[in-house]
N, C-alpha and C positions, 0 to 999 in steps of 0.2 A: 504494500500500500504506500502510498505517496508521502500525506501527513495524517496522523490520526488526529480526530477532532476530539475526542474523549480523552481526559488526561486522569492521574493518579491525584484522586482524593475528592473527585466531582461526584456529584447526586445521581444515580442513572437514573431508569423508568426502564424495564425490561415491557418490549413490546412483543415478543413470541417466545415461544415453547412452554414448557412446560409452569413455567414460576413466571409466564405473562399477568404485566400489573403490578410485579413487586418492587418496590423500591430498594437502594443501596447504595451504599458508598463505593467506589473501585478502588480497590484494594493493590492490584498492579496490572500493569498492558506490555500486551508483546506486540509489538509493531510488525514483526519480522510474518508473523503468522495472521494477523489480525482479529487480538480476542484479548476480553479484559476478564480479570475476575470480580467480581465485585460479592461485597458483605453479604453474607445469608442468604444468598440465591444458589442453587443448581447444586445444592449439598449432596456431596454422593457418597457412597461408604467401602471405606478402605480399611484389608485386613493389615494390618502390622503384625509383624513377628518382633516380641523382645531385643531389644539392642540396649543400647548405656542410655541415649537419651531417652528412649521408654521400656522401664525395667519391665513390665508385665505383657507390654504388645495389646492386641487386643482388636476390636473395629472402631474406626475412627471416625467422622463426620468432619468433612472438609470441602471446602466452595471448589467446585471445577471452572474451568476457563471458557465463556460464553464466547460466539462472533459479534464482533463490536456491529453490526448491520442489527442486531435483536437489541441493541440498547438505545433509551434515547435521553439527550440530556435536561435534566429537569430544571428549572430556571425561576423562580421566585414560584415554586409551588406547582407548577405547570411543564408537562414535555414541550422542547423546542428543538426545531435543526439548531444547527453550527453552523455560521459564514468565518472566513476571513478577511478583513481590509486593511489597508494602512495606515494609522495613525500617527501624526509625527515620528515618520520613517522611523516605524516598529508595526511587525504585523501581530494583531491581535484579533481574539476569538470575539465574536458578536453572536447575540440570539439573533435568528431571522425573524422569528415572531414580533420581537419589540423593539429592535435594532439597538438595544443598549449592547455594551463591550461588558465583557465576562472578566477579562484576565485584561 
């Protein structure tokens, strides 16, 4: 992907699959692949075997990594696209819905 519009620590609004509707923080994004994970969405469960960092192992509950295309960013309470423009030669994110600047 080119630039992603979704960054580390924004509000999503998951708009398909399964957890459509949920809201969440992202958590981190891979650019390389195109997918964020974000807070308490798409928990899936993973067996651990006992190691040093978890003495008994066991099943775990952990957010897996959504396509950033099912997420959308929530903007004063509400989903919005992402534009970008240039503001005093710095390019910055804007809602397209209200055309205020985000970052």
């Amino acid at each position: 992907m080119s630039t992603m519009k979704i960054k580390k620590g924004d509000t999503v609004k998951v708009i398909a699959g399964k957890d459509k509707d949920k809201e969440g923080k992202v958590l981190s994004v891979d650019k390389k692949n195109g997918k964020v994970v974000v807070e308490g969405v798409n928990m899936v469960t993973k067996h651990a075997k006992p190691s040093a960092a978890n003495q008994n192992g066991g099943i775990i509950q952990k957010e897996a990594a959504l396509d950033v295309s099912n997420v959308m960013y929530v903007y004063k309470g509400k989903p919005t696209r992402i534009g970008f423009k240039v503001e005093n030669d710095k390019k910055v994110r804007f809602a397209k819905s209200t055309g205020d600047v985000i970052d």
